[in-house]
C-alpha positions as CSV (number, residue, x, y, z in Angstrom):
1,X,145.3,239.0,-43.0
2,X,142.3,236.7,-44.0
3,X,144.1,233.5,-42.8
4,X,144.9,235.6,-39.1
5,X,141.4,236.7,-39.1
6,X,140.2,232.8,-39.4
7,X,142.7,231.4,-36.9
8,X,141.6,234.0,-34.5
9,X,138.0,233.4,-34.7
10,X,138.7,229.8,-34.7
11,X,140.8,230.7,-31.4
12,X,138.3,233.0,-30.2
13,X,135.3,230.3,-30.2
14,X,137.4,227.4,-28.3
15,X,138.1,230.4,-26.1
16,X,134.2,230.9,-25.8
17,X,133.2,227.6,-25.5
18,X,135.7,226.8,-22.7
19,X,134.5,230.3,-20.8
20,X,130.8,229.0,-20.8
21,X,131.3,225.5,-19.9
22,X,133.3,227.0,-16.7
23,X,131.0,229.5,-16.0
24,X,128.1,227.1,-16.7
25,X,129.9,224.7,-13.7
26,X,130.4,227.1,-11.3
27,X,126.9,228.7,-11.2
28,X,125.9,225.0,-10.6
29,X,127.8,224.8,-7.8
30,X,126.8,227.6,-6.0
31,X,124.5,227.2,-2.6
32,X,121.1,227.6,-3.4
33,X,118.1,226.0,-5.6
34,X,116.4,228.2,-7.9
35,X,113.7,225.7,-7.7
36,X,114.1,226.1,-4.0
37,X,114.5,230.0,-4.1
38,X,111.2,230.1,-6.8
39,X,108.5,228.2,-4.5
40,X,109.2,230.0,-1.1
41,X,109.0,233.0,-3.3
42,X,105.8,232.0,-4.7
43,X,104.6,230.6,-1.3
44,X,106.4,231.7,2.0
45,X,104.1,230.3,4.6
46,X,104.0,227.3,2.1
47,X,106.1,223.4,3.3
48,X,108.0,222.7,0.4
49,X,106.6,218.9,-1.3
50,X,109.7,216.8,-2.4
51,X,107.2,215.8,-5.4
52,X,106.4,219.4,-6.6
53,X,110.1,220.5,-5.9
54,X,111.6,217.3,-8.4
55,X,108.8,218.7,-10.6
56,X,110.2,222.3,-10.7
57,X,113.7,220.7,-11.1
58,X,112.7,218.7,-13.7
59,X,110.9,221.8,-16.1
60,X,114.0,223.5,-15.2
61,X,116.6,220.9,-16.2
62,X,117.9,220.6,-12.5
63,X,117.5,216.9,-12.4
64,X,120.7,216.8,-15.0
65,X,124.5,216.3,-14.2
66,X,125.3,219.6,-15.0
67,X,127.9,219.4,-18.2
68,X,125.1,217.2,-19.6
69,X,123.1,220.1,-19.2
70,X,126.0,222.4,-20.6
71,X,125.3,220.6,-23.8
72,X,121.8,221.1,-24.1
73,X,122.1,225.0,-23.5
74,X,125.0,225.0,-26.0
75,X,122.4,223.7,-28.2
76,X,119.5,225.8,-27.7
77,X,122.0,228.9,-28.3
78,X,123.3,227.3,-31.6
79,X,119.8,227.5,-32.6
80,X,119.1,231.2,-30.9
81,X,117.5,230.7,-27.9
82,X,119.2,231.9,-25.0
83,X,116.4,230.1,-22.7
84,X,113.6,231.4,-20.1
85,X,114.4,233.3,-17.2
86,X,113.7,231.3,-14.2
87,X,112.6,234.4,-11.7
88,X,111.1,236.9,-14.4
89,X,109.7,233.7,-16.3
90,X,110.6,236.2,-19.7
91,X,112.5,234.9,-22.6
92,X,116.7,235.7,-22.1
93,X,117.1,237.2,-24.9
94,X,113.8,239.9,-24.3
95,X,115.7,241.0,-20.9
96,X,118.7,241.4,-22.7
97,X,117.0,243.7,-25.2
98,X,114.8,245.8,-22.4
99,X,118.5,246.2,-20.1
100,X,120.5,247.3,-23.1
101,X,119.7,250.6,-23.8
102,X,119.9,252.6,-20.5
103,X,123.5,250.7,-19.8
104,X,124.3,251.8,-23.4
105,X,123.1,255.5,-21.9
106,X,125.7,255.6,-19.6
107,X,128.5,253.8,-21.5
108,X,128.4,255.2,-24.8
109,X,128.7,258.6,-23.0
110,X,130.9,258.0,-20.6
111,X,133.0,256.9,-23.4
112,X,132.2,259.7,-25.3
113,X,132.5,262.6,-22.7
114,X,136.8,260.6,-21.3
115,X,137.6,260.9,-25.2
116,X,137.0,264.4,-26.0
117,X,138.2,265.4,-22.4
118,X,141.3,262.9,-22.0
119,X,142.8,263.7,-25.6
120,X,143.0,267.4,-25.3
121,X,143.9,267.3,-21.4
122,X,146.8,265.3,-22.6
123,X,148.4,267.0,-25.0
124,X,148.0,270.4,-22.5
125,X,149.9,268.6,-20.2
126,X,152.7,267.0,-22.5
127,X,153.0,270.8,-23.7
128,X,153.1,272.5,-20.3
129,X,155.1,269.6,-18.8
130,X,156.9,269.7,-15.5
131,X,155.0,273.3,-15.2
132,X,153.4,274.5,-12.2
133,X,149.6,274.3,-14.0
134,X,150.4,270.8,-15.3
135,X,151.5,269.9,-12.0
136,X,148.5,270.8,-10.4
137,X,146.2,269.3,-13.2
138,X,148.1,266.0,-12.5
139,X,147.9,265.5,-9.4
140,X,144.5,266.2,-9.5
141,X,143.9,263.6,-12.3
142,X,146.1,261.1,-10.0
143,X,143.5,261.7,-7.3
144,X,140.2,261.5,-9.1
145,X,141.9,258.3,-10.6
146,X,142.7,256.7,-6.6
147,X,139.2,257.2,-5.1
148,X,137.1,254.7,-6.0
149,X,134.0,254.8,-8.2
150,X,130.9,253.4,-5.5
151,X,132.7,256.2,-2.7
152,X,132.5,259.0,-5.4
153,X,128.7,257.6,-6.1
154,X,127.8,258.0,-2.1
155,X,129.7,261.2,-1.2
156,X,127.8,262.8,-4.8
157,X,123.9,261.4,-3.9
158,X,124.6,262.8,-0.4
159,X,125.6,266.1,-1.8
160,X,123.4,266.9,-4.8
161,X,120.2,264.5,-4.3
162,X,120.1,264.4,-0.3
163,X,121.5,268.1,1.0
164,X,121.2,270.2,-1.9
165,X,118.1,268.3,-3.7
166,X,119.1,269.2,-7.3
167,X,119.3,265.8,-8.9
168,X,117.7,262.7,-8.3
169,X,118.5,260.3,-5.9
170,X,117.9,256.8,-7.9
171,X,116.3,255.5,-10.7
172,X,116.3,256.3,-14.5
173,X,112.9,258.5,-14.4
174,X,110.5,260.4,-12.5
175,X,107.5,258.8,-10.9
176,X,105.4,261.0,-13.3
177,X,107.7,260.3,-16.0
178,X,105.0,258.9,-18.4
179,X,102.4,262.1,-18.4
180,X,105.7,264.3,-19.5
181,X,106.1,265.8,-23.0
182,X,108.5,264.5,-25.1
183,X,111.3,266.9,-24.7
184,X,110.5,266.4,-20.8
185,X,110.5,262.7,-20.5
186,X,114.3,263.1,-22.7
187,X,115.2,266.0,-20.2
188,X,114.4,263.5,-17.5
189,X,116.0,260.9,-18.3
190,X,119.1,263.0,-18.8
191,X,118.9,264.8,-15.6
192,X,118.8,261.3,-13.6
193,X,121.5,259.9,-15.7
194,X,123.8,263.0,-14.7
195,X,125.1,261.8,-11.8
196,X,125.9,258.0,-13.0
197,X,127.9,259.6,-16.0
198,X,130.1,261.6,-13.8
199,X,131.2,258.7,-12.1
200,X,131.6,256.5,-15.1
201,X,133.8,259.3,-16.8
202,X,136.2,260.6,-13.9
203,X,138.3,257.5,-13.8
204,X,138.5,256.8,-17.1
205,X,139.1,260.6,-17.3
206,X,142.0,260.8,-15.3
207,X,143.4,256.5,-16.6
208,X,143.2,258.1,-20.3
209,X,144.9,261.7,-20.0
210,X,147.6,260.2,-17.9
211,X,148.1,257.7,-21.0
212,X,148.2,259.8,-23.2
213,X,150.7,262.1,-21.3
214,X,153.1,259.5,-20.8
215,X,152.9,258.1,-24.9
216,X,153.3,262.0,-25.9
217,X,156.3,262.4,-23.4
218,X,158.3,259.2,-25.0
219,X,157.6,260.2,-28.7
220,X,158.5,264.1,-28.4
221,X,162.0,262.2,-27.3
222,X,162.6,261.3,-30.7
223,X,164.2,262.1,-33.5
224,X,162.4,262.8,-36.1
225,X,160.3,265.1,-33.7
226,X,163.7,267.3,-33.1
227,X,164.3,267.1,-37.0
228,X,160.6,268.4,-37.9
229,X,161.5,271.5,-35.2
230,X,164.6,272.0,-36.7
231,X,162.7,272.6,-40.2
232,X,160.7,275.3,-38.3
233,X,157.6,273.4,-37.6
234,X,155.0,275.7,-34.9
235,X,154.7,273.5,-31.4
236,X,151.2,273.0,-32.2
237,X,151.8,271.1,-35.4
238,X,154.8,269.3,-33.9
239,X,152.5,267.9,-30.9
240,X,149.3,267.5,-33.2
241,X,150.5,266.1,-36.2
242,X,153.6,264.5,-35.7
243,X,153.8,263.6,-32.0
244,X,149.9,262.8,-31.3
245,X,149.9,260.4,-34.4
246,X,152.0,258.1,-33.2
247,X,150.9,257.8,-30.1
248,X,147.4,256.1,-31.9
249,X,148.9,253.0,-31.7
250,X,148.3,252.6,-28.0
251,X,145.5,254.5,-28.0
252,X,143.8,252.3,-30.4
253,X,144.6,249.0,-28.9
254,X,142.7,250.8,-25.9
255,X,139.7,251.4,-28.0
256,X,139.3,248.0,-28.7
257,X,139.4,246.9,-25.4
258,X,137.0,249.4,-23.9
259,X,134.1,247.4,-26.6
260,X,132.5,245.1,-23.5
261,X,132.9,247.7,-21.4
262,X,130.0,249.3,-23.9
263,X,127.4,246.6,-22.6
264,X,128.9,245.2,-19.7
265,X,128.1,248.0,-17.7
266,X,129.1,248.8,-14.3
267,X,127.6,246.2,-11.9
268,X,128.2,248.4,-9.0
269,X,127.1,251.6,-9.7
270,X,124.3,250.5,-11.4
271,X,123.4,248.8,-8.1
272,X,124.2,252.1,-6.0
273,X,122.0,254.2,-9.0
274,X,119.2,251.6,-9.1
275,X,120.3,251.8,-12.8
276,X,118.4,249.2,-14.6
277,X,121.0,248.2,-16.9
278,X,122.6,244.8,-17.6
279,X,125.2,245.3,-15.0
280,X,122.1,245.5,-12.3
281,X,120.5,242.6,-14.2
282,X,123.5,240.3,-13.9
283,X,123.8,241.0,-9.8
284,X,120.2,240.6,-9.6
285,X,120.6,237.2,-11.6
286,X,123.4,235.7,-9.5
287,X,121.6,236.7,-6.2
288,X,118.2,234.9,-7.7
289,X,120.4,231.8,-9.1
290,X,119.0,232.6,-12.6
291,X,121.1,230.2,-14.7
292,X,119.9,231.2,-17.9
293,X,120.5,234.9,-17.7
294,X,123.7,234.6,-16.1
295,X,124.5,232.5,-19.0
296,X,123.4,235.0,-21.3
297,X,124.6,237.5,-20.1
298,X,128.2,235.5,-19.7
299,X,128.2,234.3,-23.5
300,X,127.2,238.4,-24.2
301,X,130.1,239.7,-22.2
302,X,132.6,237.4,-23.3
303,X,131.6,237.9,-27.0
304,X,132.2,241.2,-26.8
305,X,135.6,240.9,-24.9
306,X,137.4,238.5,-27.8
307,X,135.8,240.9,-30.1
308,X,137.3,243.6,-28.7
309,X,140.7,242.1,-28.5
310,X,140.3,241.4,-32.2
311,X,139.5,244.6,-33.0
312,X,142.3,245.7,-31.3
313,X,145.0,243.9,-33.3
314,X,143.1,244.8,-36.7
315,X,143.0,248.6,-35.8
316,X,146.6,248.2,-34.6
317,X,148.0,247.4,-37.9
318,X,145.5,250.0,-39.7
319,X,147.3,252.6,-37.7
320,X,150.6,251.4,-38.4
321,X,151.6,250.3,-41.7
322,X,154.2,248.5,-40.5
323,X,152.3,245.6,-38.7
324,X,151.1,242.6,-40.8
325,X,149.4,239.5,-39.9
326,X,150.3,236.4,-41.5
């Protein structure tokens, strides 16, 4: 195992350095100066001076072929600094931090809310199988999982925060959020986060109970599931104990996966939301040309993804003995 684990990471870091140094090209090559973008911010009304513009790409490393440049960002992050963001001129790695937790908000209980609903939804519907209920409760999980997240996100502000006026219509607080108690500033945040949950969870929702449905419909198949209801085993051990266990394997590999999904956020709904999480941060960041947090926020994600994948194969051969990595 500790020889896989060190050719993996070995793996995963030629991975990582090839995904940057891509990423770090294309940004370069998009339409668009931040130096350019910075001063008619700074100035509108203002004619743009060649000398103060080959200043501003000078401090910002511009005036470099850009895989020369590659290499000096490589360096500054081998030495933890993720560099200064051009347009909020605040250290990469201090955005990161302030972005992290309300994306976390959303994800960690998006994630939280599909497994506790998804696992028992799917083993209801692998025991009521091909039964009018489980019919009904499938084809509702089938259309949930067709309509897309941003159309569920409009038709639900529409509803609730522009007809009805029960929840907020944007935003992670109140306007007076600061002068609650707080209990109120937590019930809040909560109530304003209500809406982006739901339409974090529903497709997952509806992607994870159909998974599990169709792993729990192969392995009540086999044989030793027959032989452990021949022995007189209740339905509700046979699905629990000796069906559901075995369908962890997939299930796990899944769990891994889902890890930059954690921080990664949801760039769209977080847009449609006014969310500020990273997801918002790293539209914001390609719209402003900000080079250093999109490469933050690249090397973050893409961390999190190998990661994940490695996670995945370790938990795989937790969950089944059978698996070994040499």
């Amino acid at each position: 195992m500790l020889n896989y684990l060190v050719r993996r990471l070995l793996i995963g870091l030629v991975t990582l350095i090839a995904i940057t140094f891509l990423v770090f090209g294309l940004i370069r090559s998009m339409p668009g100066s931040p130096a350019l973008m910075a001063m008619a911010e700074a100035s509108p009304d203002r004619e743009i001076d060649p000398a103060d513009l080959e200043r501003m790409n000078r401090d910002y490393g511009l005036d470099q072929p850009w895989y020369q440049a590659y290499f000096v960002w490589l360096g500054n992050v081998l030495q933890g600094d993720l560099g200064r963001s051009f347009f909020r001129k605040e250290p990469v790695a201090r955005l990161i931090r302030q972005r992290m937790g309300p994306t976390l908000l959303l994800s960690v209980t998006s994630l939280l809310l599909t497994y506790l609903l998804s696992i028992p939804l799917g083993l209801y519907c692998s025991a009521r199988a091909n039964r009018p209920e489980e019919r009904v409760l499938s084809t509702g999980l089938y259309m949930l999982y067709s309509l897309p997240a941003f159309v569920a996100a409009l038709l639900l502000l529409y509803l609730f925060a522009y007809k009805l006026d029960w929840l907020p219509l944007f935003g992670m607080t109140s306007d007076n959020h600061q002068t609650l108690s707080p209990s109120g500033r937590f019930f809040d945040i909560v109530w304003h986060a209500v809406l982006p949950v739901v339409c974090s969870t529903y497709g997952s929702l509806a992607y994870y109970t159909r998974f599990v449905r169709a792993n729990m419909q192969e392995v009540i198949r086999q044989d030793y599931i027959r032989t452990a209801r021949a022995k007189g085993a209740g339905p509700l051990r046979v699905l629990v104990r000796h069906a559901f266990r075995n369908t962890l394997i997939p299930l796990v590999t899944l769990v891994g996966l889902t890890l930059p999904y954690l921080l990664s956020g949801s760039i769209v709904l977080e847009q449609v939301f006014s969310w500020p999480g990273m997801g918002r941060m790293y539209f914001e960041s390609i719209n402003a040309r900000d080079y250093p947090v999109i490469m933050g926020l690249t090397l973050l994600f893409s961390t999190l993804a190998l990661v994940g994948q490695l996670l995945a194969d370790v938990l795989y051969a937790v969950v089944d003995p059978r698996v070994s990595y040499s």
